[in-house]
Structures are given as structure tokens and as C-alpha cells.
C-alpha positions in Angstrom: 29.4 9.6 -2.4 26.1 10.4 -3.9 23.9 13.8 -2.9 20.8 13.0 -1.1 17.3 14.3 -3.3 14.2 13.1 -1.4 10.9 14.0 -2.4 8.6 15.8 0.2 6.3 13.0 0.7 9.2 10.1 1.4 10.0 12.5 4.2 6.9 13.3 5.9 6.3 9.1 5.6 10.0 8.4 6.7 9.3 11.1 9.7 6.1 9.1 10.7 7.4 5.9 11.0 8.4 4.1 14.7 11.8 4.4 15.6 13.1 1.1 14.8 11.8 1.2 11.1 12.6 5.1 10.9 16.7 3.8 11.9 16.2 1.1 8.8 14.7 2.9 6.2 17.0 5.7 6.7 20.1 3.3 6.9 19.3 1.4 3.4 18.8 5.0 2.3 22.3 6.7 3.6 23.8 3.4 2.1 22.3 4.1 -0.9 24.2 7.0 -1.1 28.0 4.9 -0.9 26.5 2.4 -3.0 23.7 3.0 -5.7 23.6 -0.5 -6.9 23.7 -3.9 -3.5 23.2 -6.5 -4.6 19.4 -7.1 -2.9 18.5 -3.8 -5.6 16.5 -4.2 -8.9 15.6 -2.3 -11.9 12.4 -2.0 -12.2 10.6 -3.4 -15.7 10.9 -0.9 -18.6 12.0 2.4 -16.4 15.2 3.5 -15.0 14.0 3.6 -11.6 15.4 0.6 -9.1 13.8 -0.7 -5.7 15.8 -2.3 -2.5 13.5 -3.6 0.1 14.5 -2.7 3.8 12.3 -4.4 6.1 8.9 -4.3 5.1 9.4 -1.2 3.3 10.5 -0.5 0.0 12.8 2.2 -1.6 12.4 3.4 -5.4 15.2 5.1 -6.1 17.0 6.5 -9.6 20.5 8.0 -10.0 21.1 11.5 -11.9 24.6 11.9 -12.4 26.1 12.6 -8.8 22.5 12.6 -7.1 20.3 10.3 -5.4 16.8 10.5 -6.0 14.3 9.1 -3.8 10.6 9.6 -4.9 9.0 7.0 -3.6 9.3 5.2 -0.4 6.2 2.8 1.0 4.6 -0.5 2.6 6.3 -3.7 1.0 3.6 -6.3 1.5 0.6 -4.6 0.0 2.5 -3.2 -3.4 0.6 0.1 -2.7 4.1 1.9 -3.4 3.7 0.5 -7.2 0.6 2.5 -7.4 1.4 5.8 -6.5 2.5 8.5 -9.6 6.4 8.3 -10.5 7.3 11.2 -11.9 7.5 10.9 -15.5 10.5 13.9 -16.2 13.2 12.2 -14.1 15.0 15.4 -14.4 14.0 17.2 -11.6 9.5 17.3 -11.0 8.8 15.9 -7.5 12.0 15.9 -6.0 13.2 18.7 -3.5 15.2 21.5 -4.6 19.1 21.2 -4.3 21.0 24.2 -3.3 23.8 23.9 -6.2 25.3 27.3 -5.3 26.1 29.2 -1.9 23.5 31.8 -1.8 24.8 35.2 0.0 22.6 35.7 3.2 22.4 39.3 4.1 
């Protein structure tokens, strides 16, 4: 199973959503996670980043060795997710932090 990397803004949008698209959006996402590539997914032209559509939202998603990264999630219909800025250093810009290590509390 894949680790979860959501940007900030995917979650404030997830968060806002009604419960019934909130349950979807976050189920195609957590089944992301088992399996990175359903068949519904595809790559996206000339870019490693891949889209599922759940509902009448849409997930762009890219894997990074053992991690998931989500950096953009938005409205289907209107391809207004298209327009928004992917980050162009897949690496790590745009995507939450990922505590790799324990860190001692004191």
C-alpha cells in the first residue's frame, strides 16, 4: 500500500465538499492508494501525472516510489482542474510534508 501526499489545497476542497461527494472523492482516493493504476485511470498527454474521474470530480494524481501524490483535485465538467498550475519539480513542491522519521517529542 501506497503513502498518502495531498496537497493543501485538495484538502481544504475535499473538506468543503457535501457529504456524499466528500465519501467518493475520498474513496477513489484511498483506493488509489491499493491500486495506483484502475482501469477507468489515464496518463495524461506528455506528463507523468494520471487522472481517474470519480463522480463529477476528477483526481490528478502521480506516483513517487512508495507515495501517492495528489496535487490536484477539481470539477470534472468545466475542465477548470486542467487550468490550475501542476507543479513542475514532481519531487516534492506543492505537496505536504511527510514525516519520514519518528521525531522525539519532549
Amino acid at each position: 500500500m501506497l503513502i498518502l501526499d495531498i496537497t493543501h489545497d485538495c484538502y481544504k476542497f475535499v473538506r468543503a465538499l457535501d457529504a456524499k461527494q466528500f465519501r467518493q472523492v475520498m474513496s477513489a482516493v484511498l483506493g488509489l492508494m491499493h491500486n495506483p493504476e484502475p482501469h477507468d485511470a489515464a496518463a495524461l498527454t506528455n506528463s507523468p501525472y494520471r487522472r481517474v474521474d470519480c463522480g463529477e470530480y476528477r483526481i490528478i494524481y502521480y506516483v513517487d516510489g512508495e507515495v501517492l501524490r495528489v496535487p490536484l483535485i477539481g470539477k470534472r465538467n468545466d475542465d477548470e482542474v486542467y487550468k490550475k498550475q501542476l507543479p513542475e519539480n514532481l519531487s516534492r513542491k506543492g505537496c505536504a510534508p511527510i514525516i519520514e522519521e519518528p521525531r522525539e517529542v519532549i
